[in-house]
C-alpha positions in Angstrom: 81.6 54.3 82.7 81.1 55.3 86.3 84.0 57.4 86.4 83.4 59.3 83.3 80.1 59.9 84.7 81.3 61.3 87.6 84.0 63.5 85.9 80.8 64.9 83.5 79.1 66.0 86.5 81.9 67.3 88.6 82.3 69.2 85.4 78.9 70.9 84.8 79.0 71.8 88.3 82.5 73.6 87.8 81.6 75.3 84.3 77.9 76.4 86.8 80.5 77.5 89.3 82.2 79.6 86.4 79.0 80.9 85.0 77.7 82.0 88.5 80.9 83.9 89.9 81.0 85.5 86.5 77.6 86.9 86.8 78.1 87.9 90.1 80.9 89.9 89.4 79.4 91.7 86.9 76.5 92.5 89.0 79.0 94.6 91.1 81.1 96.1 88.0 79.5 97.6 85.2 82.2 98.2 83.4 83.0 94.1 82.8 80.1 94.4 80.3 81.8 97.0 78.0 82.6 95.5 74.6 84.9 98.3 73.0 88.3 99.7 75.1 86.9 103.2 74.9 83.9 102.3 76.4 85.7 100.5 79.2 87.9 103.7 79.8 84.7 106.1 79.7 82.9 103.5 82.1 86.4 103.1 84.9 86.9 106.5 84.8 83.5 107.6 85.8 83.7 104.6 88.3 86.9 106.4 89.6 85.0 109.8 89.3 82.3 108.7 92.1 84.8 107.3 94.2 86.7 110.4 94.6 83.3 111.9 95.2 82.2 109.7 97.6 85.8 110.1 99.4 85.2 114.2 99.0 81.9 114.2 100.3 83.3 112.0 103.8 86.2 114.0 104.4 84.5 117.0 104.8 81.3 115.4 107.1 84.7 114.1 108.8 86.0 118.2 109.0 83.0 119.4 110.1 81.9 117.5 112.8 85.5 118.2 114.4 86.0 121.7 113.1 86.3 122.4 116.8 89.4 120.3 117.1 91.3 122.7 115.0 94.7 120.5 116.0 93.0 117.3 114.3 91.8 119.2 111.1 95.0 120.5 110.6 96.5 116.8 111.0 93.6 115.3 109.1 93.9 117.6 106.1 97.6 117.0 106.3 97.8 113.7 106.4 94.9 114.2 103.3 97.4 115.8 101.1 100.1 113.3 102.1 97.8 110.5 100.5 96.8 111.6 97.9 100.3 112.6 96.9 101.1 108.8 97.6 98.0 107.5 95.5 99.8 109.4 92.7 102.8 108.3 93.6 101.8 104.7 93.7 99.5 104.5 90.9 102.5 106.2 89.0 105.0 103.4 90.1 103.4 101.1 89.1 102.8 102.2 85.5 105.7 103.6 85.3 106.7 104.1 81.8 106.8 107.8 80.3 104.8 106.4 76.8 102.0 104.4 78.8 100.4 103.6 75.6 103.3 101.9 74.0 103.8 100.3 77.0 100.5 99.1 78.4 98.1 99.5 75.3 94.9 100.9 74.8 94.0 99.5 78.4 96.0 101.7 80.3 93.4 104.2 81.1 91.2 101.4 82.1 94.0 99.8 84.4 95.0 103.2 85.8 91.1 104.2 86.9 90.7 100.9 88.6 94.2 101.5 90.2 92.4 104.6 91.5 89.4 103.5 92.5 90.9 101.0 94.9 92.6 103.1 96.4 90.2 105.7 97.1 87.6 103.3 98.5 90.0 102.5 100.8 90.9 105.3 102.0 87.0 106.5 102.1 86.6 103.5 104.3 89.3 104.8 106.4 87.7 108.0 106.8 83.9 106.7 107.4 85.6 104.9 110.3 86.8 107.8 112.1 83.5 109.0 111.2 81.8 106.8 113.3 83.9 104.6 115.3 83.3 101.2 116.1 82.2 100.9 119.7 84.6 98.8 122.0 87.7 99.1 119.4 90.0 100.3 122.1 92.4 101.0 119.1 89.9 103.1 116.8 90.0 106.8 116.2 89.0 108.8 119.3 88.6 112.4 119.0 89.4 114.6 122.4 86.3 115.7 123.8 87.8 119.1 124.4 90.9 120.3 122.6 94.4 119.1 124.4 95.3 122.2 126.7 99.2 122.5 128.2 99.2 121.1 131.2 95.5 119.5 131.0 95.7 116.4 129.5 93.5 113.7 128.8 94.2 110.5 130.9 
């Protein structure tokens, strides 16, 4: 009798457990609410569409406050166009299959957005950090105070 008590309690405080980190999570994604697939692709997409904003909007604070650096923005926007070529590339290997709704479903687009979206806040963090650098991180981005001259270098 005592243990089945004990295994009806541990088990109301696992299914609360359950309930909680389920709510939680869709506190932080809208789009786990969504009943029908096309309202979960509409809702990831425009999830994905913000993202990229978001990553558009830091890249270019990033390119103006070092437009003087003309030999970092010229490395910055090419490495830039070197991720977002492997995003696609990624995103593409791993869904890989030339009829992706035969293959995946109706869920694809969904899948695919998320996909997307991880990436791109990534790399958006990656960019707020060079940003604004972390104080102390002897390894974190450092812009040259003055542009690297021949023969005048930084030590």
């Amino acid at each position: 009798m005592i243990h089945s008590r004990k295994m009806f309690a541990l088990c109301v405080v696992f299914f609360g457990l359950l309930v909680a980190r389920g709510a939680s999570a869709q506190e932080n994604d809208p789009c786990l609410g969504m009943q029908a697939q096309a309202e979960m692709n509409a809702c990831e997409a425009e999830q994905y569409a913000k993202a990229d904003a978001e990553l558009n909007v830091v890249y270019k604070q990033l390119i103006a406050k070092y437009k003087a650096d003309t030999e970092f923005v010229e490395k910055l926007r090419l490495a830039q166009e070197s991720w977002l070529k492997f995003r696609d590339a990624d995103v593409t290997c791993f869904y890989y299959q030339k009829d992706k709704l035969a293959a995946y479903g109706s869920v694809y687009p969904t899948c695919r957005s998320r996909a997307m979206t991880r990436l791109t806040v990534e790399r958006t963090k990656e960019l707020k950090q060079m940003l604004n650098p972390e104080e102390g991180d002897v390894c974190a981005f450092e812009a040259a105070q003055e542009p690297a001259q021949e023969g005048n270098q930084k030590k």
